[in-house]
C-alpha atoms as a printed R data frame, in Angstrom:
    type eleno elety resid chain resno       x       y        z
1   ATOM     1    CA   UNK     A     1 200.082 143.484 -108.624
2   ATOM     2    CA   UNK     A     2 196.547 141.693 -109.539
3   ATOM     3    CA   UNK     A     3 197.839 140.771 -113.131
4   ATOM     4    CA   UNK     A     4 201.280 139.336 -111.651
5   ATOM     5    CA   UNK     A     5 199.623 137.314 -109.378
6   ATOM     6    CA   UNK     A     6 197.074 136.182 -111.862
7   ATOM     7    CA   UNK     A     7 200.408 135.162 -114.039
8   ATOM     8    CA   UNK     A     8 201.759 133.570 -111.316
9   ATOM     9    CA   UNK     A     9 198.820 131.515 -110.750
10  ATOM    10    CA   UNK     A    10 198.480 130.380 -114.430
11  ATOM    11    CA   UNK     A    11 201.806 129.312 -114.428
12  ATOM    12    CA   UNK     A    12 201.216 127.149 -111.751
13  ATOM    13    CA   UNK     A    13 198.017 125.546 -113.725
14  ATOM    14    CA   UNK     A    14 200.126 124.945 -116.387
15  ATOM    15    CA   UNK     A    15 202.855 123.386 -114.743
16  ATOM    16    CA   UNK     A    16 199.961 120.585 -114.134
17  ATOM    17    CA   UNK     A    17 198.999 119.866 -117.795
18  ATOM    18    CA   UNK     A    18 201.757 117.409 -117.913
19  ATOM    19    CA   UNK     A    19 200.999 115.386 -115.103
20  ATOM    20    CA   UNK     A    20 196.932 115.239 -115.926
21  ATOM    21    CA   UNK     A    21 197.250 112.130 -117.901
22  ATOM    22    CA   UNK     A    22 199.189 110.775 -115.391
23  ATOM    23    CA   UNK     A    23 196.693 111.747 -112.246
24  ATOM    24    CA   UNK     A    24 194.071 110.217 -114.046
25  ATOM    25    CA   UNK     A    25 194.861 106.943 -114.630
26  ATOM    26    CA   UNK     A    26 195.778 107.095 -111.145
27  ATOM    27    CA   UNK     A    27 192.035 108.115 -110.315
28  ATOM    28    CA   UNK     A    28 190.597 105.692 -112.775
29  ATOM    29    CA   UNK     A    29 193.191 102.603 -111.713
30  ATOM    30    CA   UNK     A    30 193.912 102.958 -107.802
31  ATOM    31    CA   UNK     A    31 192.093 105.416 -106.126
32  ATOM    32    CA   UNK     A    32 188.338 104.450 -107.702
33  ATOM    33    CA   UNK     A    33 188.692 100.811 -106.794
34  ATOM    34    CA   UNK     A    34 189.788 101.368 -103.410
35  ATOM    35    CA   UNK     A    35 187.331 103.442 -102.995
36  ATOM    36    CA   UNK     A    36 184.984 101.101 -104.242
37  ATOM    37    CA   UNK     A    37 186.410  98.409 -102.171
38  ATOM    38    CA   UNK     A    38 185.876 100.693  -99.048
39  ATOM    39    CA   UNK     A    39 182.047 100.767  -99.744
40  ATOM    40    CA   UNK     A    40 181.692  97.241 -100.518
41  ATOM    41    CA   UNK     A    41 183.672  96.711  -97.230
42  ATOM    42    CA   UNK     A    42 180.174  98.139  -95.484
43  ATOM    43    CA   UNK     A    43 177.584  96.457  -97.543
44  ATOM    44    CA   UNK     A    44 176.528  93.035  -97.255
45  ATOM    45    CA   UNK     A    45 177.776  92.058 -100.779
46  ATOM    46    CA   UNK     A    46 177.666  88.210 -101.826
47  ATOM    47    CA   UNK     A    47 179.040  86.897 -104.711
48  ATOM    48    CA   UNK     A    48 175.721  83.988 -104.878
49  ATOM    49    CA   UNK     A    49 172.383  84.220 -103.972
50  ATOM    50    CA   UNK     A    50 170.695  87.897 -103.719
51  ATOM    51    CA   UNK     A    51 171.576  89.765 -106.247
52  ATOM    52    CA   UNK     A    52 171.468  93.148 -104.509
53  ATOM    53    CA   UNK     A    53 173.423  94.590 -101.407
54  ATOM    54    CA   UNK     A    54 172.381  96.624  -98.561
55  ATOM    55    CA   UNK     A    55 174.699  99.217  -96.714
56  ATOM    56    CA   UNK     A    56 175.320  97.236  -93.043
57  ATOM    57    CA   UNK     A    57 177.625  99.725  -91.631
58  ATOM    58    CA   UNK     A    58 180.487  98.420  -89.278
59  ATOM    59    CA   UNK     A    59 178.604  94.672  -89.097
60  ATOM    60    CA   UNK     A    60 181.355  93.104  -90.890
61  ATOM    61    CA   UNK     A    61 184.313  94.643  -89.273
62  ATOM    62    CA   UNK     A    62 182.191  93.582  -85.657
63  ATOM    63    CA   UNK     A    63 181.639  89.722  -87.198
64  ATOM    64    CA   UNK     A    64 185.589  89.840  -87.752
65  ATOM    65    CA   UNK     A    65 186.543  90.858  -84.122
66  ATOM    66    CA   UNK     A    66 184.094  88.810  -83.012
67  ATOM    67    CA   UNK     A    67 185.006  85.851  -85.444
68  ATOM    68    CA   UNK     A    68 187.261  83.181  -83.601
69  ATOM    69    CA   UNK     A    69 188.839  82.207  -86.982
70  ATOM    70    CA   UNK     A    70 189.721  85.432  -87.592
71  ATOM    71    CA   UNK     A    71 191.415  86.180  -84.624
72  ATOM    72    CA   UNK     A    72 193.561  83.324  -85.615
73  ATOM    73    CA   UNK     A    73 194.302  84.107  -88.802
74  ATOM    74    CA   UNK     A    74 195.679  87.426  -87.294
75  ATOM    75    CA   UNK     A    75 197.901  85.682  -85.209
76  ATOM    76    CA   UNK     A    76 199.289  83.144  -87.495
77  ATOM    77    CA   UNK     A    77 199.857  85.949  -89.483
78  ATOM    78    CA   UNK     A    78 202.075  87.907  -86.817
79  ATOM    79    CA   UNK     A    79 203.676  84.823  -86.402
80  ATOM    80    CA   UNK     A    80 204.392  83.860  -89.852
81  ATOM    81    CA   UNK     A    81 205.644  87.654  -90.688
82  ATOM    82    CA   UNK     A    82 207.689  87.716  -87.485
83  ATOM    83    CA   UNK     A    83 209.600  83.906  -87.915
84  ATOM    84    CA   UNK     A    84 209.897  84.848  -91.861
85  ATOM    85    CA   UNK     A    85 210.470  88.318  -92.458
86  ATOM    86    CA   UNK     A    86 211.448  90.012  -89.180
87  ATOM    87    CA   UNK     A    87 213.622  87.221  -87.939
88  ATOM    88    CA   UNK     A    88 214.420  84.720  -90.899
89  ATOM    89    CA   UNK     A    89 214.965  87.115  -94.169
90  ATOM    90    CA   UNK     A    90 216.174  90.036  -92.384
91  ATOM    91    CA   UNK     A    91 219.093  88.236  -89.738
92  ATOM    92    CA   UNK     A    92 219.955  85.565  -92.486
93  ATOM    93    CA   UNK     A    93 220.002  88.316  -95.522
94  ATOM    94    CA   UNK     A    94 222.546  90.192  -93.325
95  ATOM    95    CA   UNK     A    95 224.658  87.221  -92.685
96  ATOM    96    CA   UNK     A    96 224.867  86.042  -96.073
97  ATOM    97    CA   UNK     A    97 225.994  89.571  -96.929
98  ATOM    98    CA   UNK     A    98 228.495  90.076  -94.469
99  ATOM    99    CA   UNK     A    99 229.793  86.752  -95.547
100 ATOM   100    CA   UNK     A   100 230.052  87.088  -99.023
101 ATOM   101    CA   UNK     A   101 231.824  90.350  -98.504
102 ATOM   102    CA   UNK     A   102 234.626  88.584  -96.439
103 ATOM   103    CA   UNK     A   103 234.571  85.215  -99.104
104 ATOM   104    CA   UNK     A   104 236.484  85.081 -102.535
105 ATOM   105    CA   UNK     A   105 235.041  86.089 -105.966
106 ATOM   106    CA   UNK     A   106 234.345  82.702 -106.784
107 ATOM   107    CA   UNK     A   107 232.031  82.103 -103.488
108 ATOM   108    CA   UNK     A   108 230.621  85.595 -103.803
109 ATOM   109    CA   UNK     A   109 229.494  84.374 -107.389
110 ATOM   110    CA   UNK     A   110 228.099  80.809 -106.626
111 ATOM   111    CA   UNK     A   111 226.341  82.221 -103.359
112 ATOM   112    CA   UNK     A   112 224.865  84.808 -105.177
113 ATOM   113    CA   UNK     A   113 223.647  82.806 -108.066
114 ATOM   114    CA   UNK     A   114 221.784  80.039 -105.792
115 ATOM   115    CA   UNK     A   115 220.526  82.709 -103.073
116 ATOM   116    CA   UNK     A   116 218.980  84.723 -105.997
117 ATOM   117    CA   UNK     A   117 218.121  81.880 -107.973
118 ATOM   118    CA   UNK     A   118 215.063  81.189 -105.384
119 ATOM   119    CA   UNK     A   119 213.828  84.662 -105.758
120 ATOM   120    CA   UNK     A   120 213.410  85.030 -108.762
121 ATOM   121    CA   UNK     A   121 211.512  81.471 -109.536
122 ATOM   122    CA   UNK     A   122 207.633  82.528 -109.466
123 ATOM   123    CA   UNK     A   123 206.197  82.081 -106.352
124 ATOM   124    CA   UNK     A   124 203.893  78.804 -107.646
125 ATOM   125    CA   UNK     A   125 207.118  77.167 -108.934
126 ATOM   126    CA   UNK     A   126 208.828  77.793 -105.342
127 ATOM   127    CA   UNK     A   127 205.905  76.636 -103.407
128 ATOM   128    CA   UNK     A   128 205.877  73.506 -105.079
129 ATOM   129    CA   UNK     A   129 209.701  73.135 -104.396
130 ATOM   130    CA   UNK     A   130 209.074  73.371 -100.671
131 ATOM   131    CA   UNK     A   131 205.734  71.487 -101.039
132 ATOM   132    CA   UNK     A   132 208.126  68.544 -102.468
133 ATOM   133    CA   UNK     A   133 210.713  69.174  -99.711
134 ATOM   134    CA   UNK     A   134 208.306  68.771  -96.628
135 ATOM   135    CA   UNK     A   135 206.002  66.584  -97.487
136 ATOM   136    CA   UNK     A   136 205.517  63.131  -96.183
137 ATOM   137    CA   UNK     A   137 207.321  61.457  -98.603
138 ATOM   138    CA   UNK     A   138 209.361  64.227  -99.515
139 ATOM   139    CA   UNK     A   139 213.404  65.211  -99.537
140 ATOM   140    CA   UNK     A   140 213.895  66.203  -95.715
141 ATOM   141    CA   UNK     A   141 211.752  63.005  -94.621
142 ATOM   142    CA   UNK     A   142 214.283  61.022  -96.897
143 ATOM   143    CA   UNK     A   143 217.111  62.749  -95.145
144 ATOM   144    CA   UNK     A   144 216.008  62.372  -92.181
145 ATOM   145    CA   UNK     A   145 215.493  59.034  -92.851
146 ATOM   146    CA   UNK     A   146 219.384  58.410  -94.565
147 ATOM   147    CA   UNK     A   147 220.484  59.934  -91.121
148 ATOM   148    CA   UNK     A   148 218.155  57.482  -88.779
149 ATOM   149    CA   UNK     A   149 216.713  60.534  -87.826
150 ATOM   150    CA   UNK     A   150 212.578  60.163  -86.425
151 ATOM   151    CA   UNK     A   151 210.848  61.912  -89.663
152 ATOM   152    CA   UNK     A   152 207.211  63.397  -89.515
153 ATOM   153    CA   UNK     A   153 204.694  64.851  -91.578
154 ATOM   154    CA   UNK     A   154 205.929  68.226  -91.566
155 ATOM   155    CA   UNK     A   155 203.156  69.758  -93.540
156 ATOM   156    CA   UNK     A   156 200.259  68.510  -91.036
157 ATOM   157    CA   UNK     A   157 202.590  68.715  -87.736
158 ATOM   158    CA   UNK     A   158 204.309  72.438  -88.354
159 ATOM   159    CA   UNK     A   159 202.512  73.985  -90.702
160 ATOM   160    CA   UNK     A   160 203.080  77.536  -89.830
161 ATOM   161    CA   UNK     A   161 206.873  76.641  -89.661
162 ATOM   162    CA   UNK     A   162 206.835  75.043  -92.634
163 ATOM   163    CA   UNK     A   163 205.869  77.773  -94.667
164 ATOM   164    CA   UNK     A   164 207.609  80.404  -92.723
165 ATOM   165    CA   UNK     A   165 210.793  78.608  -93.750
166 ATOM   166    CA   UNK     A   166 209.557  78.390  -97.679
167 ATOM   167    CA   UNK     A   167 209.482  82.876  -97.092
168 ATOM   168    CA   UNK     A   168 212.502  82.752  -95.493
169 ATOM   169    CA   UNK     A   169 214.124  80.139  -98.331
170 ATOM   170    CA   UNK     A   170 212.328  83.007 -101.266
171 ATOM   171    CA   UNK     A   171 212.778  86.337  -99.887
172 ATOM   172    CA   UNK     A   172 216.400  86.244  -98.300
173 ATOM   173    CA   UNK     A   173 218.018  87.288 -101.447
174 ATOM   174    CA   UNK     A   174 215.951  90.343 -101.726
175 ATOM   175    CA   UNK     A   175 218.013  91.302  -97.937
176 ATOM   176    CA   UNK     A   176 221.005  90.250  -98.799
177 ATOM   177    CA   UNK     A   177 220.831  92.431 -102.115
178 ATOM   178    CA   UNK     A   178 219.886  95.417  -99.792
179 ATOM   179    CA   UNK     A   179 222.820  94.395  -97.182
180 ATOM   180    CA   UNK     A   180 225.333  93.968  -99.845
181 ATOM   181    CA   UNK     A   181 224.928  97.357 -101.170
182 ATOM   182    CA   UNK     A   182 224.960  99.051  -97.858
183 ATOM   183    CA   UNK     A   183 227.875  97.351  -96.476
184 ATOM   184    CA   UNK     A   184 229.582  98.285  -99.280
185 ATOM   185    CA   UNK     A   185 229.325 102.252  -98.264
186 ATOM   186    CA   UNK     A   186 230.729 101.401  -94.985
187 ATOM   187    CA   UNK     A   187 234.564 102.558  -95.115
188 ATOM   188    CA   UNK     A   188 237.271  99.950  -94.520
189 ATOM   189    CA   UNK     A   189 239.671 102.313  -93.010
190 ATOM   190    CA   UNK     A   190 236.489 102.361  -89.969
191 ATOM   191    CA   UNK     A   191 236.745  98.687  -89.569
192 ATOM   192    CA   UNK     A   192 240.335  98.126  -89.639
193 ATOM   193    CA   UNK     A   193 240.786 100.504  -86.708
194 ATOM   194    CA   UNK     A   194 238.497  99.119  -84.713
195 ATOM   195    CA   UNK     A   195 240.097  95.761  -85.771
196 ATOM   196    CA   UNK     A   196 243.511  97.609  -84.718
197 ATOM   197    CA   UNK     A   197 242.376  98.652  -81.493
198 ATOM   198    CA   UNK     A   198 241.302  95.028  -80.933
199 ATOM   199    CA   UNK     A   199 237.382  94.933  -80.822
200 ATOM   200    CA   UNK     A   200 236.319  91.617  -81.769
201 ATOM   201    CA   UNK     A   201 233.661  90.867  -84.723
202 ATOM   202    CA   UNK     A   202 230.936  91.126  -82.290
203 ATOM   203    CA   UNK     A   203 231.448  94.556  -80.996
204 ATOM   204    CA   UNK     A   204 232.688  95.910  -84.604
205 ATOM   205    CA   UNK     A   205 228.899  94.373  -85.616
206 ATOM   206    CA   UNK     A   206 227.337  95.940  -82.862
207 ATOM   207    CA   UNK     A   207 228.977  98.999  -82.541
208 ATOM   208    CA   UNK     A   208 230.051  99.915  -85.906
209 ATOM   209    CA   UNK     A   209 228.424  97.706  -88.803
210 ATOM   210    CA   UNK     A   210 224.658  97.759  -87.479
211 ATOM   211    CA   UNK     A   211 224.409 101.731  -86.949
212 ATOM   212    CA   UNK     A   212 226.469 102.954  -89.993
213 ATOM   213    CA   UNK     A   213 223.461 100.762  -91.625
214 ATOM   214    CA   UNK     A   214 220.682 101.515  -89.855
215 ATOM   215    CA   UNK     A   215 218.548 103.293  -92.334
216 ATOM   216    CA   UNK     A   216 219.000 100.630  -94.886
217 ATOM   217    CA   UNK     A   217 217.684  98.208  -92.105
218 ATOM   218    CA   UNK     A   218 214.815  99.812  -91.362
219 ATOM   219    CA   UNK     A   219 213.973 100.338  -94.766
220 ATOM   220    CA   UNK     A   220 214.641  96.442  -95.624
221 ATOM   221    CA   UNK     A   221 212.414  95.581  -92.694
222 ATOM   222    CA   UNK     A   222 209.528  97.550  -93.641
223 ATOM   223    CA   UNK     A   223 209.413  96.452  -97.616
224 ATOM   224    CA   UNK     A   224 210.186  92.943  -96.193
225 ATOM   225    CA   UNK     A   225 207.576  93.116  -93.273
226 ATOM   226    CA   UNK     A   226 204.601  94.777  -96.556
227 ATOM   227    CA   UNK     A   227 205.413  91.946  -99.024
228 ATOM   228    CA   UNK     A   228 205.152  88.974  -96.170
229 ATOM   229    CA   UNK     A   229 201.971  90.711  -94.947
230 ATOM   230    CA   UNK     A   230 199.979  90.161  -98.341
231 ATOM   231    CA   UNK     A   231 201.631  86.257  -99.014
232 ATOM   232    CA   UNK     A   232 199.060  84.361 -100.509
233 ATOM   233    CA   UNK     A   233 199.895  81.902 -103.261
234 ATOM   234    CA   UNK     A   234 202.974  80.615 -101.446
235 ATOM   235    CA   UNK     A   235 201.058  79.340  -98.119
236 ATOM   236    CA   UNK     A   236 197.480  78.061 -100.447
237 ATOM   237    CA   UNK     A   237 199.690  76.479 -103.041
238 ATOM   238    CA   UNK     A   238 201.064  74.705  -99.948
239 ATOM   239    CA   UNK     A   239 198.876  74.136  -96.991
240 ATOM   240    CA   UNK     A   240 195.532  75.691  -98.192
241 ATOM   241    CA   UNK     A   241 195.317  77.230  -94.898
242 ATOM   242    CA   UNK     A   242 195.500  73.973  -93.398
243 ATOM   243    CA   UNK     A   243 195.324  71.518  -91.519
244 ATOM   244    CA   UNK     A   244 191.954  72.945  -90.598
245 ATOM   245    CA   UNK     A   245 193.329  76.656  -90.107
246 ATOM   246    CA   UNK     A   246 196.514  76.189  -88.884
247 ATOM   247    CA   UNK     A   247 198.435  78.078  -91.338
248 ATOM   248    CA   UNK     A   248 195.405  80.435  -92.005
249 ATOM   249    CA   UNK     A   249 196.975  83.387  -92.488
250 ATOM   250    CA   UNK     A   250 195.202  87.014  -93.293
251 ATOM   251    CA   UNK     A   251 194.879  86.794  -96.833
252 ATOM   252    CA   UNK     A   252 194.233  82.783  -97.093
253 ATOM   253    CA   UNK     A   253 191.329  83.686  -94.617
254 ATOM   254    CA   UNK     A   254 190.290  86.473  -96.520
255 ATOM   255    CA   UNK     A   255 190.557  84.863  -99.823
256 ATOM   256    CA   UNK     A   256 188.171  81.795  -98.252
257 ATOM   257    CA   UNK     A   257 185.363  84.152  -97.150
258 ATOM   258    CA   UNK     A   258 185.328  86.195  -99.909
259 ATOM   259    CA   UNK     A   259 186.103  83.825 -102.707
260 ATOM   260    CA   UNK     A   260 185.220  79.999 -101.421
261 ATOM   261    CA   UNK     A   261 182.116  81.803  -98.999
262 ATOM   262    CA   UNK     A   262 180.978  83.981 -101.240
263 ATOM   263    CA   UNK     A   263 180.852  86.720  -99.003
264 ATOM   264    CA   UNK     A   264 182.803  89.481 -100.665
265 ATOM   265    CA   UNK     A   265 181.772  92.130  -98.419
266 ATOM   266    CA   UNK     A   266 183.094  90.458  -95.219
267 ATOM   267    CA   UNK     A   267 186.403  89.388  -97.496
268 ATOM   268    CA   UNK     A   268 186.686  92.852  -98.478
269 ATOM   269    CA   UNK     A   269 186.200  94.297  -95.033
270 ATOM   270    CA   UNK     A   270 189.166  92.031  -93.607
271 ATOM   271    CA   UNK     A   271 191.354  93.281  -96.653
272 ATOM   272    CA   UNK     A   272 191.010  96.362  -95.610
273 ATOM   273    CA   UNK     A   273 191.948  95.334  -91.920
274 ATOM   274    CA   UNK     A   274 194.683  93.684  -93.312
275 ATOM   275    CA   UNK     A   275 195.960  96.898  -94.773
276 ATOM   276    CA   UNK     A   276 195.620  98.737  -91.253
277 ATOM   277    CA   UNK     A   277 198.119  96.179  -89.879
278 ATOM   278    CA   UNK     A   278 200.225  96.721  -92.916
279 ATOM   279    CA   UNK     A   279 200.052 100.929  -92.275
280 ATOM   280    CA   UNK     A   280 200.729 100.200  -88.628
281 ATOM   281    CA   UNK     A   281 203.999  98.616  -89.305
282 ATOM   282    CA   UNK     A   282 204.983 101.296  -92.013
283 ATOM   283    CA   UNK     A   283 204.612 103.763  -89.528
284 ATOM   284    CA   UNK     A   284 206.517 101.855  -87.157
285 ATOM   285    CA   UNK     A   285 209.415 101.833  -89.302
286 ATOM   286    CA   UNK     A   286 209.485 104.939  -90.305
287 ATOM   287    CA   UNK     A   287 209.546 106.250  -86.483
288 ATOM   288    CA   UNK     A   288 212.475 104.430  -85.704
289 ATOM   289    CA   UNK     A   289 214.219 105.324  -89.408
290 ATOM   290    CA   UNK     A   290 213.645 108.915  -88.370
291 ATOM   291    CA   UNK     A   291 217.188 110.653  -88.370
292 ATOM   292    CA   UNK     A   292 217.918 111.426  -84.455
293 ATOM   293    CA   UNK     A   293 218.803 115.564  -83.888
C-alpha cells in the first residue's frame, strides 16, 4: 500500500517537471518584483538625495489618506472610469453592436473599420488626435465656430470630460467586439416571437437581449473598468494632470510623486492602492457574474 502511494506521489512530481520552467519565470518576472514593490511601498525610498532607505511602516499609505491631492486624484479617477468605461464604452459599445447587427453588410463593414480603426492606433498617436480636436484652436472650436456656436478652451475648462471622451472615442471598439459576438449567440427565433407577440424594442432589450447577455456584460465591464483604471499616457500626453490637478488621475498622481518627486516609495505605495481599487471592482464583477441557483 506504502509503495503505491509512494508511486502515486512521484507521479504527481513528475507531472510538474513540465511546468518548472514555466513557474519560474513567473517567480523571477511577476511575483519577485511585486514583491519587491510591496517592500519598497514601506520604506522611505527616494530616487535623489540619500542614497539609503529606511523601513517606515504604514507612513506612506497614512501621508496618502491624509494627502488632499490624493484624495482627488481618487476621485477624478472614479469619475473618469465611471463617464468612460462604465457609462461611455460599455452603453455606446452595445449600441454600436446592436446596430450593426440590424444595418447592411456594407455599414457593418465601414462602421467596423472606423470604430476599430481608433483602437488599434497607439495610445500616444490617439491622444494627440484628441489633443488636436479639443484644443483651443482645435477642430471642435472650429466647428463650433462654423455653427456660431460660443467655443471654449475645452482642455483648461473640462478637463476630466475631455479626456473621458478621448477613452470613450479608443476603447468602444474593444465593447462592441465583445457585444457583437454575444449577440450573435442570441437565437432569432427568441426575438421574433417576442416581436410577434408585440413587445416593442425596449422591452425585447430589457427583457430578452440584456439577460441572455449578461455574463458577457459583466465580463466586458470588468476588463473595461481594469484597463481604464491604469490609463496613463492617454490623460499626460493630454492634460499632464492639469490644469493644476484637475484631471489628476491615480496613475498621473502616482507617476508625479514617484517619478517628477522623486519619492518612489510614496509612488509605489499609491500603486499598490491603486491596485486595491482595481481588486475591489474585480470582485465586484465577479459577484454579480456569479450564475444564480
Amino acid at each position: 500500500m506504502s509503495t503505491a502511494h509512494a508511486g502515486r506521489q512521484q507521479g504527481r512530481l513528475w507531472r510538474w517537471v513540465p511546468l518548472a520552467p514555466a513557474t519560474l519565470l513567473l517567480v523571477l518576472f511577476l511575483a519577485g518584483p511585486i514583491a519587491y514593490c510591496v517592500w519598497i511601498a514601506f520604506t522611505n525610498t527616494q530616487l535623489t538625495g540619500s542614497s539609503s532607505s529606511d523601513f517606515v511602516g504604514l507612513a506612506n499609505f497614512r501621508r496618502a489618506f491624509a494627502d488632499e491631492n490624493f484624495r482627488n486624484a481618487v476621485w477624478l479617477t472614479l469619475v473618469f472610469t465611471f463617464v468612460s468605461s462604465i457609462v461611455g464604452q460599455n452603453t455606446l459599445g452595445l449600441a454600436l453592436a446592436g446596430l450593426m447587427r440590424a444595418a447592411s453588410r456594407p455599414v457593418r463593414t465601414l462602421t467596423g473599420a472606423l470604430v476599430i480603426a481608433a483602437w488599434v492606433l497607439p495610445e500616444i498617436v490617439a491622444a494627440f488626435l484628441l489633443y488636436a480636436f479639443f484644443r483651443r484652436e482645435g477642430t471642435l472650436n472650429a466647428i463650433l465656430d462654423w455653427l456660431q456656436l460660443p467655443s471654449q478652451n475645452w482642455l483648461y475648462t473640462l478637463p476630466i470630460l475631455a479626456v473621458s471622451f478621448a477613452n470613450v472615442w479608443r476603447g468602444t471598439a474593444f465593447s462592441m467586439l465583445i457585444y457583437s459576438a454575444a449577440l450573435s449567440e442570441i437565437p432569432k427565433d427568441i426575438t421574433e416571437a417576442a416581436q410577434v407577440d408585440g413587445a416593442s424594442g425596449v422591452r425585447r432589450l430589457w427583457h430578452i437581449t440584456l439577460p441572455m447577455i449578461r455574463r458577457s456584460i459583466g465580463t466586458n465591464l470588468m476588463l473595461n473598468t481594469l484597463s481604464t483604471l491604469s490609463v496613463f499616457g492617454l490623460i499626460w500626453a493630454m492634460t499632464r494632470g492639469g490644469p493644476g490637478n484637475r484631471s489628476q488621475t491615480l496613475p498621473v498622481f502616482m507617476y508625479d510623486q514617484a517619478f517628477q518627486k522623486s519619492l518612489i516609495g510614496y509612488g509605489t505605495a499609491v500603486a499598490l492602492l491603486l491596485l486595491l481599487v482595481g481588486s475591489l471592482f474585480s470582485l465586484v464583477y465577479l459577484r454579480l457574474m456569479r450564475v444564480e441557483v
